[in-house]
N, C-alpha and C positions, 0 to 999 in steps of 0.2 A: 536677724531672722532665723527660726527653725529648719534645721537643714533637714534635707529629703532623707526620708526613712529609710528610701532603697540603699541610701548613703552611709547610712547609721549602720544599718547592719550588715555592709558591706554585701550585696545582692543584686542579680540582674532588676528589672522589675517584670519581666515575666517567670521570677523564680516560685518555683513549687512550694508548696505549705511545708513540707518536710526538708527542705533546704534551708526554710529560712526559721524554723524549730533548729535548727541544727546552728546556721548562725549564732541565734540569741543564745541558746546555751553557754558555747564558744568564749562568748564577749560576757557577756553574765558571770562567767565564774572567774573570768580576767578582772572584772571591773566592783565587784560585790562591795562595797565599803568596809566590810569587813577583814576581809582578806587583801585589799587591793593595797599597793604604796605609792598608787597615783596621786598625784596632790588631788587631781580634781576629780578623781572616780568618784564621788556622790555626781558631780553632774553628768559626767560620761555615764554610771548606772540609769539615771533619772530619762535621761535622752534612749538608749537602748531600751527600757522598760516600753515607753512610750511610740520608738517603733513599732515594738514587736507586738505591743496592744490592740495595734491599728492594723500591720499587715496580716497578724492571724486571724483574723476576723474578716469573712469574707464580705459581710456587706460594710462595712467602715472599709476595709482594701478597697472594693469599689467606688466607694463616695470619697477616699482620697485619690482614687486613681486619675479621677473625673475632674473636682474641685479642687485637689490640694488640700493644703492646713484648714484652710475655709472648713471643706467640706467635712470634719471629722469634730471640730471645733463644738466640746459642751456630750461628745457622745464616748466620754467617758476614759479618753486619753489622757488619764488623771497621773502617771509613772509613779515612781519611787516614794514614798512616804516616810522612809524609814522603819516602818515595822514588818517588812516583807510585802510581797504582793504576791496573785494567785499564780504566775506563768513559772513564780522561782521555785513552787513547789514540784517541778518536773527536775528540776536541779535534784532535790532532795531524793525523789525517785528512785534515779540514778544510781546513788553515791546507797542508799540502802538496796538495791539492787545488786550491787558490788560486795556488799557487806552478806550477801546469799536470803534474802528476802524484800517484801516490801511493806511499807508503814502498817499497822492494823488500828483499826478502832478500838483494839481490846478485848474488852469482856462483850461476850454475847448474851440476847437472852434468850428465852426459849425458841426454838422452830416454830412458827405456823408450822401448822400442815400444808400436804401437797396437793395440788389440784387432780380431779380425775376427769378421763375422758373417756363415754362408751358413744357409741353410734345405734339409730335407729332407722330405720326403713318407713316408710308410711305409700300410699298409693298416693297418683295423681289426686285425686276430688277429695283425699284427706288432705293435703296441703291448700284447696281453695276452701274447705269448709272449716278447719282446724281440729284436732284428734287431741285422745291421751292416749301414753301408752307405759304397762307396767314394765321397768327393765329393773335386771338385775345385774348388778357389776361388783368387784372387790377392790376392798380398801380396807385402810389401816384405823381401827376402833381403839377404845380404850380398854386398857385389862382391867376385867371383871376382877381379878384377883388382890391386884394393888392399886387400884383406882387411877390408873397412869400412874403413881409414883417412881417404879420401877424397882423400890424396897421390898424385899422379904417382909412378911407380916411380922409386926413386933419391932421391927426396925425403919429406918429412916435414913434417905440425906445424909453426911454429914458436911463440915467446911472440910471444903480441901488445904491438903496443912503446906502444896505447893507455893498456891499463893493467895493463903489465908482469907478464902473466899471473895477475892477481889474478880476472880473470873483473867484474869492478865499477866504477862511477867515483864520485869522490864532492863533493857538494859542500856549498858552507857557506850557509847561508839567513840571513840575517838577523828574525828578528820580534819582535811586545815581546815574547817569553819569553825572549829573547838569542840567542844561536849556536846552530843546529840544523844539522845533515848530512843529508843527501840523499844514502840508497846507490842505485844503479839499478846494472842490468846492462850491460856495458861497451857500448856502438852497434855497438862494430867488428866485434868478436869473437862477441856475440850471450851474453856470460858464459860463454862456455867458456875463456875466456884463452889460447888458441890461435889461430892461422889459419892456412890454406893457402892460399900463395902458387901452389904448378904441381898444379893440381887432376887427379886421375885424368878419364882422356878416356872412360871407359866410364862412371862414375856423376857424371859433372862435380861432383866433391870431397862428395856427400852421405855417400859408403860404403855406398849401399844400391841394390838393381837391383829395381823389380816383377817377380816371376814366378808360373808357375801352379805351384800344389803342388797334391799327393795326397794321400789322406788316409784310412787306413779306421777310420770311428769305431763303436763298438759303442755301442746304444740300447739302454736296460734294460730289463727285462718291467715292466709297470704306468706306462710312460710317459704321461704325458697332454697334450694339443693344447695348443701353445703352450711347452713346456716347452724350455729351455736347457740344455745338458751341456756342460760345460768343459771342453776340453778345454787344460790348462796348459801356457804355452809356443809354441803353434801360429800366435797371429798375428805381427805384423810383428816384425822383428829391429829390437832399439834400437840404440841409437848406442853404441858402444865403450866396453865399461865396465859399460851400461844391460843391465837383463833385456827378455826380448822379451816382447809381449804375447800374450795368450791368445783361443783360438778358440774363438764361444762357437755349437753345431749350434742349430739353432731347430726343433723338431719339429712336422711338422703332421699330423693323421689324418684317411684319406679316412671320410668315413660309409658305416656298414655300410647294407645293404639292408633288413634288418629288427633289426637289432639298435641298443640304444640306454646310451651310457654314462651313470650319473649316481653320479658319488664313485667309489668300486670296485665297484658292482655294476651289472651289467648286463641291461637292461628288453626283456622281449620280449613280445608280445599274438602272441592262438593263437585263432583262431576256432575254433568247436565249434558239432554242430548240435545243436537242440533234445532229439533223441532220446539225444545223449552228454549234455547236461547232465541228463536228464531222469531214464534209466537207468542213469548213468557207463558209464566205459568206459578203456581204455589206450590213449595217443595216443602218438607219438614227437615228440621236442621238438627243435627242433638246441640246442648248445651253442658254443662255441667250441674244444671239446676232444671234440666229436662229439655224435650223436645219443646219447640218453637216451631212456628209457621213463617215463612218467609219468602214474600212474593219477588219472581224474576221478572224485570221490564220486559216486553218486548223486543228484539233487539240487541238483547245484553253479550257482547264481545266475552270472549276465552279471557281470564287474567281478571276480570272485574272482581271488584270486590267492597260488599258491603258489612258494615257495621253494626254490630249486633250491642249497641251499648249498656253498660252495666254486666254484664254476664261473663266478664274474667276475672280475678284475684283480685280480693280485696288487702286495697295497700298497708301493708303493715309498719307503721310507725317503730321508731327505735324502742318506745315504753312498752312493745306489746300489744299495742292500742290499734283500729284498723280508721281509715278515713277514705270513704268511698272504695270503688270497683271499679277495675279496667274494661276493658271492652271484648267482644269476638269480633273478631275479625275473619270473615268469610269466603274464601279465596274461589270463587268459579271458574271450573274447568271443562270446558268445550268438547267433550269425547266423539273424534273422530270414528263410524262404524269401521271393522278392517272386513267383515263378512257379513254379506247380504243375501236375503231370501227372493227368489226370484220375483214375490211382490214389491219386497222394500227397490231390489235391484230397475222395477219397472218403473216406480213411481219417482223413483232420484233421475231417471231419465229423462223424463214427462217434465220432470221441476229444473235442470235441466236445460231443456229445450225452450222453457217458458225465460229460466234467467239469460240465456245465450251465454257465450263464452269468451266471450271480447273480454280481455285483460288490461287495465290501466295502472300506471305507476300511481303508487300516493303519492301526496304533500309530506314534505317534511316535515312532521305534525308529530305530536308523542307517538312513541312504539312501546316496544316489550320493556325496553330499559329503564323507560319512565315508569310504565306502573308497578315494576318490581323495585324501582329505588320508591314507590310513594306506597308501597306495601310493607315494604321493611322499617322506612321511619314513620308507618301509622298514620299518613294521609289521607 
């Protein structure tokens, strides 16, 4: 039978991910077939590999924690091969880490360019209708003078004689595993296996010049604060060869006066006086798309609220693209008089006297909490 992993790698089973990196390591560099004089270190490595497959990996850790061998069985606790495996490349790491760097890909090639970011302002009803707006920002262009090459007119490039336009240097390391190489990117050159000797005098050999660009970008309808629009291609020009980066608008919305966004629908509170909620009546509402008429029941309690469908933000899909419109939502507010004219004062008397003044408890029946939680989730 395969023994327990926790065993293998010698670890509690509540130990940390970086205990038990540290383990494998440990046992890894004891047991490598290469280096080891154990008889049976291929299987001792084959078995540690295959631990530590399983417990660094948090969802295989879980489904052995749970199942056992079972549970891991086919999900790729394949250990030792003999040609290396991905976990021993952290060994290697290490040991070039010591040697005062670490592994490189070599030769590079040109930079993309870099992304830019400008920010734009727009008003509430431009973000529910969608706007353009022209900005201007600075970034890195190509020189007019060397066409991005970076060469003095008449000159060119040439191969760098470091390392003979390979873009890389390389070297040999000694350690107990034997002969290892060391690629890094070449010093001179910087891995592009070129240099310029008579640098252009207007971008002193970069091939790039900062300038201001224009730009008219279109904001979609249903934008919301904070939001980023790509525009592809717009920031800095890369280096010859390289794509250039993109420019990303930052969108910000002033706050309406009375209006109020939350998701796609749009909150507004409407005070009414006692005699409209009491009798109803037809009030005009603003919208974003204009003035509306909108009748109050008779009757209609402080805190009510009706729905004005269709007439908030239209929802903006990830392409850009909008699909339908949120709703207003209309929040009625009861305004209490605090000063009365000795008419208004006579007549509240009279009304009054007609309703008496006998006070009953309510039914434990919805209150304020219920229609402020069925207002905030849109009910």
């Amino acid at each position: 039978m395969a023994r327990d992993y926790y065993e293998v790698l010698g670890v509690q089973r509540d130990a940390s991910k970086d205990e038990i990196k540290k383990a494998f390591r440990g046992l890894a560099r004891r047991y490598h077939p290469d280096v080891s004089q154990e008889a049976n270190a291929e299987s001792l490595f084959k078995e540690i590999n295959e631990a530590y497959e399983v417990l660094s990996d948090d969802e295989k850790r879980a489904r052995y924690d749970r199942f056992g061998h079972a549970g891991v069985t086919g999900m790729g606790a394949g250990g030792y091969n003999g040609a290396g495996f991905a976990g021993f490349e952290e060994i290697f790491e290490d040991l070039f880490s010591a040697f005062g760097g670490r592994r490189s890909s070599g030769k590079r090639g040109p930079r993309p360019g870099s992304d830019r970011r400008v920010s734009v302002t727009i008003d509430f009803e431009e973000a529910v209708a969608g706007t353009e707006r022209d900005i201007e920002f600075d970034r890195l262009d190509t020189c007019d003078k060397c066409e991005g090459v970076g060469a003095a007119e008449g000159s060119a490039p040439v191969t760098c004689p470091q390392c003979n336009g390979t873009g890389e240097v390389r070297q040999v390391q000694q350690t107990f595993l034997g002969s290892m190489v060391r690629v890094t990117p070449c010093p001179r050159c910087g891995g592009r296996g070129t240099i310029i000797e008579n640098r252009c005098s207007k971008c002193d050999g970069s091939g790039r010049l900062r300038r201001r660009a224009k730009l008219n970008v279109k904001i979609p309808a249903g934008v919301r604060e904070g939001l980023q629009i790509q525009v592809r291609g717009e920031g800095d020009v890369g280096e010859v060869g390289a794509p250039p980066g993109n420019l990303y608008v930052v969108v910000d919305v002033r706050e309406h006066e009375y209006f109020v966004r939350r998701e796609n629908d749009i909150l507004l509170e409407i005070p009414i006086n006692v005699v409209q909620a009491t009798l109803g009546d037809k009030i005009i509402v603003p919208t974003v798309d204009g003035d509306v008429e909108l009748t109050i029941p008779a009757g209609t309690q402080s805190g009510k609220i009706f729905r004005l469908r269709g007439r908030g933000f239209p929802r903006l899909r990830s392409d850009g693209t909008n699909s339908g419109r949120g709703d207003q939502l209309v929040h009625v507010r009861v305004e209490i008089p605090t000063k009365l004219s000795p008419e208004q004062q006579a007549a509240f008397e009279q009304l009054g006297e007609l309703l008496g003044s006998e006070v009953q408890p309510q039914p434990n029946g919805r209150g304020f909490m219920d229609r402020m939680r069925d207002f905030f989730s849109g009910s």
